[in-house]
PyMOL Python script that loads the backbone (N, CA, C, O; Angstrom):
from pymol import cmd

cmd.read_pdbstr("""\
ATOM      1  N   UNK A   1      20.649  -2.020  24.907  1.00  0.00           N
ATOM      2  CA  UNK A   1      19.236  -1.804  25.185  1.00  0.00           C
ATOM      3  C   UNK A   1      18.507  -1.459  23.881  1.00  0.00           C
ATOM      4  O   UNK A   1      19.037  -0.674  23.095  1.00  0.00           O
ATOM      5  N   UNK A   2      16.839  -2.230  23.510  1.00  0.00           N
ATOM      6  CA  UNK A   2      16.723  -2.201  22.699  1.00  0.00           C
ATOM      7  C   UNK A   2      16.092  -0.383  22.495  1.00  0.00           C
ATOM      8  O   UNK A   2      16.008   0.322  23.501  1.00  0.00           O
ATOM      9  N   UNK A   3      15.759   0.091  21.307  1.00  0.00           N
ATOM     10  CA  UNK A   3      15.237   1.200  21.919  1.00  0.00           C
ATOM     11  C   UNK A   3      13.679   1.436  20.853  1.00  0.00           C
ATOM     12  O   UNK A   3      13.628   1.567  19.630  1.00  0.00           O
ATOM     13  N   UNK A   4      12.522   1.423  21.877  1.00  0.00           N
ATOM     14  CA  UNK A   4      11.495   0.966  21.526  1.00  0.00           C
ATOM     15  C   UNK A   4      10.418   1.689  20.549  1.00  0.00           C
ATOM     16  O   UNK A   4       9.489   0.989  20.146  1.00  0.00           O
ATOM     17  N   UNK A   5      10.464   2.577  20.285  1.00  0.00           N
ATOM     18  CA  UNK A   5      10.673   3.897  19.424  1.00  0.00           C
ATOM     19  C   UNK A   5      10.267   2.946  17.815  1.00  0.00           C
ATOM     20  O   UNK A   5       9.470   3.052  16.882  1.00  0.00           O
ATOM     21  N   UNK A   6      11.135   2.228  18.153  1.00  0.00           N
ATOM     22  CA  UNK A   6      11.680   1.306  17.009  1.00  0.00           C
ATOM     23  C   UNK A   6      11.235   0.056  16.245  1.00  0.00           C
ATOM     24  O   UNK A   6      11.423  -0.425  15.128  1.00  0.00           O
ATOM     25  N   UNK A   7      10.455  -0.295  17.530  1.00  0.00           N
ATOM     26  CA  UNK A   7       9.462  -1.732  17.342  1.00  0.00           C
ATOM     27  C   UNK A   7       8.271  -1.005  17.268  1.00  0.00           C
ATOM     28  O   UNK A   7       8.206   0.208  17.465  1.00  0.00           O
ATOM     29  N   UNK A   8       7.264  -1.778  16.968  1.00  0.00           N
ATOM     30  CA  UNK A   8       5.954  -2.062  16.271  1.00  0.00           C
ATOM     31  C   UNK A   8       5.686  -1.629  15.211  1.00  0.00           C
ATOM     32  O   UNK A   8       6.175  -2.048  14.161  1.00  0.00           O
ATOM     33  N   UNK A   9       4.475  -0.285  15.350  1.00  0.00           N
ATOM     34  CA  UNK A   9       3.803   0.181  14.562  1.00  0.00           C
ATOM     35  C   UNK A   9       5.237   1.142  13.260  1.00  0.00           C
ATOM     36  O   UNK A   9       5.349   0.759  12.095  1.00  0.00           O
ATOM     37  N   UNK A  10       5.827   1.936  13.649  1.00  0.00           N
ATOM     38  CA  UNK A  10       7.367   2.180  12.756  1.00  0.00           C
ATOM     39  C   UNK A  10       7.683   1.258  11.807  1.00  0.00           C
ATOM     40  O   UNK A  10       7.564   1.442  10.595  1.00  0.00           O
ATOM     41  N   UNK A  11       8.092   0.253  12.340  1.00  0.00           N
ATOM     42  CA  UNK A  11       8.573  -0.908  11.536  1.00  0.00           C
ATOM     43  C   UNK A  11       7.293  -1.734  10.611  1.00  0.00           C
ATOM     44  O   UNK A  11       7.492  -2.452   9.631  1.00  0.00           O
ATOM     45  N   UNK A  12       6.309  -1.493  11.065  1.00  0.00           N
ATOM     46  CA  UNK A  12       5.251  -1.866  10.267  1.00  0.00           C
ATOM     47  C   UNK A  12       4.636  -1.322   9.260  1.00  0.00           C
ATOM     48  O   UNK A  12       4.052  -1.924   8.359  1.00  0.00           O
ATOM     49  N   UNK A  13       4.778   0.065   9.417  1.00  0.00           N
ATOM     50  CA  UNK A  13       4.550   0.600   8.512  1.00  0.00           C
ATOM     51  C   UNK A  13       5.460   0.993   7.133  1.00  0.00           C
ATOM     52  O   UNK A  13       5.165   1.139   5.947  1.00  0.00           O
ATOM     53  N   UNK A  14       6.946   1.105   8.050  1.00  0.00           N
ATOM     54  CA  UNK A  14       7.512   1.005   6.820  1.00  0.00           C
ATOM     55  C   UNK A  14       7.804  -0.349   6.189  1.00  0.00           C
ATOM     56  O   UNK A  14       8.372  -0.446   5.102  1.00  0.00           O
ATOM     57  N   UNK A  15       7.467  -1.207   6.782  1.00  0.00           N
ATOM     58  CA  UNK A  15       7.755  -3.434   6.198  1.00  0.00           C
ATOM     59  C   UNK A  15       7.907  -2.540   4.412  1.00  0.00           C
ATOM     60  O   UNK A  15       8.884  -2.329   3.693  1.00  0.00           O
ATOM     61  N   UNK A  16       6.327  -2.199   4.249  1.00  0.00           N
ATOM     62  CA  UNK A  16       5.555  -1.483   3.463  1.00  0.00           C
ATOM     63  C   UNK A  16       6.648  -1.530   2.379  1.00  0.00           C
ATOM     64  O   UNK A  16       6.952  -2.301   1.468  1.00  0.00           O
ATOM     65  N   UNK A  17       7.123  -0.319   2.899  1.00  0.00           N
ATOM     66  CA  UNK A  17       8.269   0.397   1.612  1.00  0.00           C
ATOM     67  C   UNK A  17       9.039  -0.203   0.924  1.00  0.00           C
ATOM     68  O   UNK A  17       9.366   0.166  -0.205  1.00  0.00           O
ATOM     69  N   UNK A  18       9.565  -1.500   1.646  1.00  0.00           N
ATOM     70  CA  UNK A  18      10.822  -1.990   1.667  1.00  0.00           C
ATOM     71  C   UNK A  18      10.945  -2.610  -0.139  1.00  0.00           C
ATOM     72  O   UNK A  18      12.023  -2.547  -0.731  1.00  0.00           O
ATOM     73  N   UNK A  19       9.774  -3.134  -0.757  1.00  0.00           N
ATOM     74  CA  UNK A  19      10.543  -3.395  -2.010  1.00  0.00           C
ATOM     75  C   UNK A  19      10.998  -2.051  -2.929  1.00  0.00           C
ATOM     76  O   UNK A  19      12.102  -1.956  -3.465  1.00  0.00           O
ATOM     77  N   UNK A  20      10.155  -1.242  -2.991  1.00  0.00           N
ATOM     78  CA  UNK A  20      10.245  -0.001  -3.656  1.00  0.00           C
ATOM     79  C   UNK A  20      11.620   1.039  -3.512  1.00  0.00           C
ATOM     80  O   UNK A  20      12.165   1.724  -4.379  1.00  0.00           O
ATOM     81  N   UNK A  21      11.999   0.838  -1.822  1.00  0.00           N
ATOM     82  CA  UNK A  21      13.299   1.211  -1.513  1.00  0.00           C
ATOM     83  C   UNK A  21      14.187   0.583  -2.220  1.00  0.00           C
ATOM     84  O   UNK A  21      14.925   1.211  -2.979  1.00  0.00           O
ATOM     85  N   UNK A  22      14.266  -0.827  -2.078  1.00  0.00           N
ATOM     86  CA  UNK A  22      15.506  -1.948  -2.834  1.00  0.00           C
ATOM     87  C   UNK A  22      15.253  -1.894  -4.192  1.00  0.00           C
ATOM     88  O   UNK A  22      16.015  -2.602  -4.850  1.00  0.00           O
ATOM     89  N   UNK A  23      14.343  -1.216  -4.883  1.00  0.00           N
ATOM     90  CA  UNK A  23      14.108  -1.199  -6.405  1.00  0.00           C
ATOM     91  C   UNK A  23      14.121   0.361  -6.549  1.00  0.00           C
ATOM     92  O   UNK A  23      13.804   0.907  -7.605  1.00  0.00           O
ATOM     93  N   UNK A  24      14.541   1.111  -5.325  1.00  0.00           N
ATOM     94  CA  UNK A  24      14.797   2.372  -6.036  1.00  0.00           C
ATOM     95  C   UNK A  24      13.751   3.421  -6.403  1.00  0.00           C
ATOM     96  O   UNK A  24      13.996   4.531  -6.875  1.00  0.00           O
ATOM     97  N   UNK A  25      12.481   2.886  -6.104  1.00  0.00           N
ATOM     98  CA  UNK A  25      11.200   3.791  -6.531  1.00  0.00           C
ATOM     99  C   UNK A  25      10.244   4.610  -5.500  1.00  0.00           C
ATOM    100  O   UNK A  25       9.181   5.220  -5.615  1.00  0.00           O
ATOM    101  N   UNK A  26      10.995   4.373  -4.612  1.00  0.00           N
ATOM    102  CA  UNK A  26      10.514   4.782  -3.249  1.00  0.00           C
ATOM    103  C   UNK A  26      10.773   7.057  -3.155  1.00  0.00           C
ATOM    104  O   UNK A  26      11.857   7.625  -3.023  1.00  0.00           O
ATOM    105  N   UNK A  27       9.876   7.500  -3.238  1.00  0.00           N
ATOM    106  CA  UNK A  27       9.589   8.816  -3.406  1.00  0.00           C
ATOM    107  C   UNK A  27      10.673   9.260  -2.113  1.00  0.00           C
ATOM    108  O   UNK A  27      10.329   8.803  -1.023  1.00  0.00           O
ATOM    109  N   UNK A  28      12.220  10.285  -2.116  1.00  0.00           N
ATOM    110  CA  UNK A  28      12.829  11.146  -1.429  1.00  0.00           C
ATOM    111  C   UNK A  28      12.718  11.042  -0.024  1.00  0.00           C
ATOM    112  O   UNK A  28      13.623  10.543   0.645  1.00  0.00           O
ATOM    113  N   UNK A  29      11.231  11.662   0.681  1.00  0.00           N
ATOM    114  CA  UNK A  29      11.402  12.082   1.785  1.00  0.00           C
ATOM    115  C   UNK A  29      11.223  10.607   2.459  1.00  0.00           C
ATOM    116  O   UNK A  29      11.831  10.258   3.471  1.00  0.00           O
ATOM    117  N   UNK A  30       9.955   9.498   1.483  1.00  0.00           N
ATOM    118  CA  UNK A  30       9.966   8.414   2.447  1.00  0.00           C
ATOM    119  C   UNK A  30      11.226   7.477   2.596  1.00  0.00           C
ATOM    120  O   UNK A  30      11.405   6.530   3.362  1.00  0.00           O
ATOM    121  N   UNK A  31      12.054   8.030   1.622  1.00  0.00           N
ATOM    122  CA  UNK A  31      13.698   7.414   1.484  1.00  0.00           C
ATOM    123  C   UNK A  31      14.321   7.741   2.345  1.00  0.00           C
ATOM    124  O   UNK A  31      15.138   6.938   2.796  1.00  0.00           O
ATOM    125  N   UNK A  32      14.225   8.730   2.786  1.00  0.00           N
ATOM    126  CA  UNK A  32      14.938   9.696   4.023  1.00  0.00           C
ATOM    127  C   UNK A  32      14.817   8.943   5.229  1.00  0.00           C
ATOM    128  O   UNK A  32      15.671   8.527   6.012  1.00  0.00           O
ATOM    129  N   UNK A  33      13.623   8.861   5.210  1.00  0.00           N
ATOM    130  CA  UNK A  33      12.614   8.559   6.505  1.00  0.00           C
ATOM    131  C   UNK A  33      12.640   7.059   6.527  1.00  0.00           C
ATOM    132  O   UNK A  33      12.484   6.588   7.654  1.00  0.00           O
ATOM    133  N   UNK A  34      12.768   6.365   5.744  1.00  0.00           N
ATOM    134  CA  UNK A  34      12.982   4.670   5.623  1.00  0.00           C
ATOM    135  C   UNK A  34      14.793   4.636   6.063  1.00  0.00           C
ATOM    136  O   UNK A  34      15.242   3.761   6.804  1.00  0.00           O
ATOM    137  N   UNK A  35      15.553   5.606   5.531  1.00  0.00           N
ATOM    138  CA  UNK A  35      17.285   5.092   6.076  1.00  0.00           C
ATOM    139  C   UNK A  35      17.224   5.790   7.358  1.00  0.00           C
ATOM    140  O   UNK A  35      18.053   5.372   8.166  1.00  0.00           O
ATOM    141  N   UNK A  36      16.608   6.567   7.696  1.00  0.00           N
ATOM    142  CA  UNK A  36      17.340   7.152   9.315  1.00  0.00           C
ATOM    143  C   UNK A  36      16.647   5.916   9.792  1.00  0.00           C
ATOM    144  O   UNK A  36      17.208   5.518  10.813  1.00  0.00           O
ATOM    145  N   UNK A  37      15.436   5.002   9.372  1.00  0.00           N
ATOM    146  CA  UNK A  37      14.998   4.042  10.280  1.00  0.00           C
ATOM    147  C   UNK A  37      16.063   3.174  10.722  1.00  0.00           C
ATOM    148  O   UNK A  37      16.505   2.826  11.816  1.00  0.00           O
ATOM    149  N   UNK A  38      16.433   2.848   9.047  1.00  0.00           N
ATOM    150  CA  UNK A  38      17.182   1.616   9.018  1.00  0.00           C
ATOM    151  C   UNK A  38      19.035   1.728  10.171  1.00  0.00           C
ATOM    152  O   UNK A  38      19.720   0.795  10.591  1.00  0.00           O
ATOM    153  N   UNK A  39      19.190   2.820  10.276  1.00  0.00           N
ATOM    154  CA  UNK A  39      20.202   3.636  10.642  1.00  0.00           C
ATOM    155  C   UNK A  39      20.060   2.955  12.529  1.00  0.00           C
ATOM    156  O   UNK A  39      21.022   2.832  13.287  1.00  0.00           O
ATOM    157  N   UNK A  40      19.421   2.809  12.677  1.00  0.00           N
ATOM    158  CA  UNK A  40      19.194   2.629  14.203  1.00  0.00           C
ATOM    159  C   UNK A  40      18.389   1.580  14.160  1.00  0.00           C
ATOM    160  O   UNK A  40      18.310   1.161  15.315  1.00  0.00           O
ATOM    161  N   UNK A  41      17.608   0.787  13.289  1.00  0.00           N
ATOM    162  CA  UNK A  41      16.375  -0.373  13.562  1.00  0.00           C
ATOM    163  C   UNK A  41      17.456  -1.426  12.954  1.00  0.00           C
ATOM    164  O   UNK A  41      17.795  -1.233  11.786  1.00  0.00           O
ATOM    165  N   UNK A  42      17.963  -2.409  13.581  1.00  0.00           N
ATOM    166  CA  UNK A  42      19.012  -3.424  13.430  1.00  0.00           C
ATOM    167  C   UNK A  42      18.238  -4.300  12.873  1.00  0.00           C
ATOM    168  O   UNK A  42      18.854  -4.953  12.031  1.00  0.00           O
ATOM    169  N   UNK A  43      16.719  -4.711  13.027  1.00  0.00           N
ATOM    170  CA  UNK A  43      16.165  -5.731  12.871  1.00  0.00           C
ATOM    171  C   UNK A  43      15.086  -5.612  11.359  1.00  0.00           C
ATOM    172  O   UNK A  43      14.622  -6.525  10.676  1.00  0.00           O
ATOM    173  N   UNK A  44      14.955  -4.227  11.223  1.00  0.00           N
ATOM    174  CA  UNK A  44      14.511  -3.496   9.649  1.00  0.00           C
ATOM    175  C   UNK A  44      15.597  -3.472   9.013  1.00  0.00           C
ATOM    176  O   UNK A  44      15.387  -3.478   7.800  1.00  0.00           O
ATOM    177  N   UNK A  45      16.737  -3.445   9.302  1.00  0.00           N
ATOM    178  CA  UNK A  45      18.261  -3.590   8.623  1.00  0.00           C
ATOM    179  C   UNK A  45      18.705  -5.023   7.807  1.00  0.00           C
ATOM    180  O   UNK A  45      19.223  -5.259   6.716  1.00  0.00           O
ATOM    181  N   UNK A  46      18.181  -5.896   9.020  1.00  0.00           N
ATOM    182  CA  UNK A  46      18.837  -7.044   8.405  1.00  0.00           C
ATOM    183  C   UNK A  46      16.998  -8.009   7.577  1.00  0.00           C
ATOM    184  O   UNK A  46      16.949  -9.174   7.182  1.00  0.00           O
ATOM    185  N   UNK A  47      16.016  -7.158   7.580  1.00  0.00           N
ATOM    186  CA  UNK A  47      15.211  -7.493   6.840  1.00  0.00           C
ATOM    187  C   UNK A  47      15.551  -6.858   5.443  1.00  0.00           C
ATOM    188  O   UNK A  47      15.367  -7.658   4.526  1.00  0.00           O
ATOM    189  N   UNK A  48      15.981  -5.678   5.066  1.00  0.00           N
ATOM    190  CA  UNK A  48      15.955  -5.447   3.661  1.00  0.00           C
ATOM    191  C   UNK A  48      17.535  -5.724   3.455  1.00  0.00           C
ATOM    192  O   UNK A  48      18.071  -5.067   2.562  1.00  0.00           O
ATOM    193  N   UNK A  49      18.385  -6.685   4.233  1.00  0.00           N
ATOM    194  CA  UNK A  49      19.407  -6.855   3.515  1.00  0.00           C
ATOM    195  C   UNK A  49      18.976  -8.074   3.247  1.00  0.00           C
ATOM    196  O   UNK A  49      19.193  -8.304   2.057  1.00  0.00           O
ATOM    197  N   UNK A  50      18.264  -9.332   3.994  1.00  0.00           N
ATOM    198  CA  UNK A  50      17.917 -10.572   3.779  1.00  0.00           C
ATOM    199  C   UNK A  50      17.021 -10.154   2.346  1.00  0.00           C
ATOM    200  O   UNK A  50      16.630 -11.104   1.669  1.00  0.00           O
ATOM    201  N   UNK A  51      16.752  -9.009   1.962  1.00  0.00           N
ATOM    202  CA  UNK A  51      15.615  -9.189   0.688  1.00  0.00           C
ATOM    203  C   UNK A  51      16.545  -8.740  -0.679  1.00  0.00           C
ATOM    204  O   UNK A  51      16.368  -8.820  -1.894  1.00  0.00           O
ATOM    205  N   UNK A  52      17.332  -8.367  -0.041  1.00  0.00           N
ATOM    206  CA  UNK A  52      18.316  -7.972  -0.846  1.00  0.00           C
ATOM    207  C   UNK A  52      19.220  -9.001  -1.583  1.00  0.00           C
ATOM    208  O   UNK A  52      19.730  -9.082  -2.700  1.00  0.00           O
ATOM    209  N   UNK A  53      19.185  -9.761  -0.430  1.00  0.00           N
ATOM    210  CA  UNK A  53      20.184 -11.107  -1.467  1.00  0.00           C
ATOM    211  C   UNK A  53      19.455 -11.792  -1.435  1.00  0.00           C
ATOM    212  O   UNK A  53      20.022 -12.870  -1.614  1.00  0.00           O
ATOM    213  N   UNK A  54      18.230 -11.981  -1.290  1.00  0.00           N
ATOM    214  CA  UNK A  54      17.231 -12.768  -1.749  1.00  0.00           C
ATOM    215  C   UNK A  54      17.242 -12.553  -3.264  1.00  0.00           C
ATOM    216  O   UNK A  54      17.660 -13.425  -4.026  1.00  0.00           O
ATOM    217  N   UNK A  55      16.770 -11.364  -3.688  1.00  0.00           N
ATOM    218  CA  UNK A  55      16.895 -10.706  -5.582  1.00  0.00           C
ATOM    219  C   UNK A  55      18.203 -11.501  -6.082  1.00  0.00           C
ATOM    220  O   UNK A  55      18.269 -12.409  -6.910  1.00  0.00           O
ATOM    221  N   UNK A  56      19.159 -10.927  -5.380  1.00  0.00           N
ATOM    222  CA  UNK A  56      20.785 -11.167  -5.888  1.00  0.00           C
ATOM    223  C   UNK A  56      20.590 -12.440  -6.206  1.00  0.00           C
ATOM    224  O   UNK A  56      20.512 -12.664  -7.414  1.00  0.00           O
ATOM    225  N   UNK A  57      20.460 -13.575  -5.294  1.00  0.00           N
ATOM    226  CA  UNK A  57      20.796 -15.116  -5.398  1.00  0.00           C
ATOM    227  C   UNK A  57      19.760 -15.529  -6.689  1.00  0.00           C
ATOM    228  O   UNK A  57      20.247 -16.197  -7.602  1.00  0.00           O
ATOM    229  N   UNK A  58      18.267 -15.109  -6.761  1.00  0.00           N
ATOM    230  CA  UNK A  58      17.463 -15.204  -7.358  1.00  0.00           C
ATOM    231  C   UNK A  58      17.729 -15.075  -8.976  1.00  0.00           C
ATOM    232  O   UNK A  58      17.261 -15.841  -9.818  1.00  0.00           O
ATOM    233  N   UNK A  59      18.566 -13.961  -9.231  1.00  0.00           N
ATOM    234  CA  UNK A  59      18.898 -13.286  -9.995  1.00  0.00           C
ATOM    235  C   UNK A  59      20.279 -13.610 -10.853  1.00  0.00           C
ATOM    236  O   UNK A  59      20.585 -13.156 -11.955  1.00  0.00           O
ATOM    237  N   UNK A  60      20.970 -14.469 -10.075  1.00  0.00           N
ATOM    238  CA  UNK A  60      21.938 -15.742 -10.081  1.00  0.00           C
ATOM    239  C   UNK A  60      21.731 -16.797 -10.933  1.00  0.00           C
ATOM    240  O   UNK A  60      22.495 -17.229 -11.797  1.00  0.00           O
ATOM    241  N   UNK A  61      20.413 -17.254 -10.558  1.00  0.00           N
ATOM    242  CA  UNK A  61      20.438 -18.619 -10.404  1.00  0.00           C
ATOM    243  C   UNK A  61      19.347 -18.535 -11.898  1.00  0.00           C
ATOM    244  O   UNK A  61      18.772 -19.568 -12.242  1.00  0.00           O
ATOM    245  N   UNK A  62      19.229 -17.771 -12.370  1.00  0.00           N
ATOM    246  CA  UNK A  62      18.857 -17.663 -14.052  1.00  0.00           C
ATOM    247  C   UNK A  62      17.611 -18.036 -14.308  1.00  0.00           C
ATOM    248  O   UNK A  62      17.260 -18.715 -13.343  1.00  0.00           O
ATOM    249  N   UNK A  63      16.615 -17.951 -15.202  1.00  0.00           N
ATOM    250  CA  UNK A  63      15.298 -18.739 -15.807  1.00  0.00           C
ATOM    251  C   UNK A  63      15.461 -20.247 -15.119  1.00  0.00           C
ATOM    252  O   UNK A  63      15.023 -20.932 -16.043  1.00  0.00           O
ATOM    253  N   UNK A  64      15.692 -20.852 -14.441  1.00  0.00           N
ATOM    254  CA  UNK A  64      15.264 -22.577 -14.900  1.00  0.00           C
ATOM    255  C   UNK A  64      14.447 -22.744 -13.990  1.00  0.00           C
ATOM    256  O   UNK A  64      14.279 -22.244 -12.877  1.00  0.00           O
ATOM    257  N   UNK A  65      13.945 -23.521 -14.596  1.00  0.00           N
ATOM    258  CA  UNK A  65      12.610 -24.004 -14.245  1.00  0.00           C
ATOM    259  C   UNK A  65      12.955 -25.432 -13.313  1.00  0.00           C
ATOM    260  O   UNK A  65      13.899 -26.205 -13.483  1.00  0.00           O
ATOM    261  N   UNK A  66      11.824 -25.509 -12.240  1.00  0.00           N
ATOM    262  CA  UNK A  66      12.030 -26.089 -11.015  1.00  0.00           C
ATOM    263  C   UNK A  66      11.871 -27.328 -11.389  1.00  0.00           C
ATOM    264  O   UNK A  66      11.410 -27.327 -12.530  1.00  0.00           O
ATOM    265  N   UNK A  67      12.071 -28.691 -10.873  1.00  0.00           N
ATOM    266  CA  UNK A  67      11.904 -29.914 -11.425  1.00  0.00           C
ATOM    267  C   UNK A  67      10.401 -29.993 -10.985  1.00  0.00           C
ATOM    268  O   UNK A  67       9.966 -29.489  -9.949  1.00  0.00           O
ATOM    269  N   UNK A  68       9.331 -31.006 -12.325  1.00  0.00           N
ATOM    270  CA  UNK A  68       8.118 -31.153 -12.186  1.00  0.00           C
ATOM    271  C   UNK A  68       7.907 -31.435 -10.596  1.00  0.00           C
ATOM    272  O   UNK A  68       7.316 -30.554  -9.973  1.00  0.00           O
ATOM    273  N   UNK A  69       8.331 -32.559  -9.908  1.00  0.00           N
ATOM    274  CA  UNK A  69       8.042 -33.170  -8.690  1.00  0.00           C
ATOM    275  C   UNK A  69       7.741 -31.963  -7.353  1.00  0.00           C
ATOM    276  O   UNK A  69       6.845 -31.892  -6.511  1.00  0.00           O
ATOM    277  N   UNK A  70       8.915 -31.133  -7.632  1.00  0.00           N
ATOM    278  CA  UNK A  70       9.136 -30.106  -6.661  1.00  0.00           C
ATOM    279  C   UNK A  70       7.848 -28.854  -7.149  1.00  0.00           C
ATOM    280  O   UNK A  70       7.230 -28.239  -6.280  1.00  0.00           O
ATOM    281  N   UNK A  71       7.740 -28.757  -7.796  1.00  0.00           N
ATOM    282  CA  UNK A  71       6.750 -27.713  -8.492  1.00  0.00           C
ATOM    283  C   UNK A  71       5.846 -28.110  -7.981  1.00  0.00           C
ATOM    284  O   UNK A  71       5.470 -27.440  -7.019  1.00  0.00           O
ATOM    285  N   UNK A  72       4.965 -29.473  -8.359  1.00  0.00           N
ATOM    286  CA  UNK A  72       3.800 -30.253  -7.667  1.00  0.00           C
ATOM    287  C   UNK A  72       3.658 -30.084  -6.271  1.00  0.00           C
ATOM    288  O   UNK A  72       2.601 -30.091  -5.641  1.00  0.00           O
ATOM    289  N   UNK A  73       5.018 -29.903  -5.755  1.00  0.00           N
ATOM    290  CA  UNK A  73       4.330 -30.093  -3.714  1.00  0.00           C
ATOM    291  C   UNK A  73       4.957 -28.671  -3.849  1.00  0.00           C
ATOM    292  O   UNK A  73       4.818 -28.291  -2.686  1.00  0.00           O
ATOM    293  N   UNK A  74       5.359 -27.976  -4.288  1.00  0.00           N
ATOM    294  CA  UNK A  74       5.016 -26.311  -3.989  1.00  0.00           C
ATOM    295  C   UNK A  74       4.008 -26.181  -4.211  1.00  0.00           C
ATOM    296  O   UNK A  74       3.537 -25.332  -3.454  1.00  0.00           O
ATOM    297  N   UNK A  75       2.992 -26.733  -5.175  1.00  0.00           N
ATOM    298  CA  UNK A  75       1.767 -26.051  -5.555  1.00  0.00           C
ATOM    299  C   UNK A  75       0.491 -26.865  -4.754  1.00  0.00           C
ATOM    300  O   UNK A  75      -0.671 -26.459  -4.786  1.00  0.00           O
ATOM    301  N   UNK A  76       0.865 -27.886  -4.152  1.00  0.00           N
ATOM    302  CA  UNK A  76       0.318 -28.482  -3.436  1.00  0.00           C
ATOM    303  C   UNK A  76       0.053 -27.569  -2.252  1.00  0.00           C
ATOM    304  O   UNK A  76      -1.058 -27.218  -1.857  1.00  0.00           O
ATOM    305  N   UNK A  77       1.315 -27.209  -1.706  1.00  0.00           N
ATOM    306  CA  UNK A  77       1.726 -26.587  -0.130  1.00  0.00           C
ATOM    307  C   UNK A  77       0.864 -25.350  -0.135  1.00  0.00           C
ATOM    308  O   UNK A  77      -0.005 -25.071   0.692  1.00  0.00           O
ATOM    309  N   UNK A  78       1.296 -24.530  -1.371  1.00  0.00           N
ATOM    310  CA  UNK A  78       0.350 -23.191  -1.925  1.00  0.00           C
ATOM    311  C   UNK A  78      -1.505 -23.415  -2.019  1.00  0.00           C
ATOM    312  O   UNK A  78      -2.537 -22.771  -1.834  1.00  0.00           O
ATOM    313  N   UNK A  79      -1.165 -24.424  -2.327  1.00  0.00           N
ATOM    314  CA  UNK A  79      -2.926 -24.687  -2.159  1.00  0.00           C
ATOM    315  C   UNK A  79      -3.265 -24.161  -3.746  1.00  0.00           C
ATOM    316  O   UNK A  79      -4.454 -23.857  -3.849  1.00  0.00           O
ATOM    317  N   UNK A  80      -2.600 -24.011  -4.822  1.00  0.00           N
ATOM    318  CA  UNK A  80      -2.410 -23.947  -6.397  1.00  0.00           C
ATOM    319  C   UNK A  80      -2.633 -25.140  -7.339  1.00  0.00           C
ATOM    320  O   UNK A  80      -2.377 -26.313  -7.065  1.00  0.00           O
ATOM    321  N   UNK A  81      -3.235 -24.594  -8.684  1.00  0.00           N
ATOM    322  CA  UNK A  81      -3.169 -26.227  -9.368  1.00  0.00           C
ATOM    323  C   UNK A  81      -2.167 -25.787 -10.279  1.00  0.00           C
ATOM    324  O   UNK A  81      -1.712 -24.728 -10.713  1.00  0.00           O
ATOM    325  N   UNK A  82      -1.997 -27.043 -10.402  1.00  0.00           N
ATOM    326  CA  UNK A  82      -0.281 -27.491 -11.665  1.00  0.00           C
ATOM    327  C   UNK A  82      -0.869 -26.899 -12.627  1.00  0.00           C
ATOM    328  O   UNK A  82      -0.325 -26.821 -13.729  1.00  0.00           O
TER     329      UNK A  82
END
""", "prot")
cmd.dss("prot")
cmd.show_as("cartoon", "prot")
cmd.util.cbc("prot")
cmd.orient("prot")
């Protein structure tokens, strides 16, 4: 059972925190208060672990630069100019 405590406004507010937590800059008590979330919110759990190896893989995969073509319809999609 899910337990509801847990969904909405909670989880929304802390979305918030979540890079500052994974980078470590996140001030004590809201650290506290962001892991007892994560401790019981399964679905805030597997959001800052998905962001987590998001960095990692990112962080992997070194400086290179995207091929021109692919860059163009990212920046297309973004609504960005080349």
């Amino acid at each position: 059972m899910v337990n509801t405590e847990h969904e909405g406004s909670m989880c929304r507010e802390l979305v918030a925190q979540f890079s500052e937590y994974i980078d470590g800059e996140l001030e004590a008590a809201l650290c506290a208060q962001l892991e007892a979330h994560l401790a019981e919110c399964p679905n805030c759990r597997v959001m800052v672990d998905t962001v987590r190896k998001t960095i990692t893989l990112y962080h992997a995969q070194g400086n290179s630069a995207l091929p021109s073509d692919v860059q163009d319809r990212l920046y297309r999609v973004l609504r960005l100019e080349g």
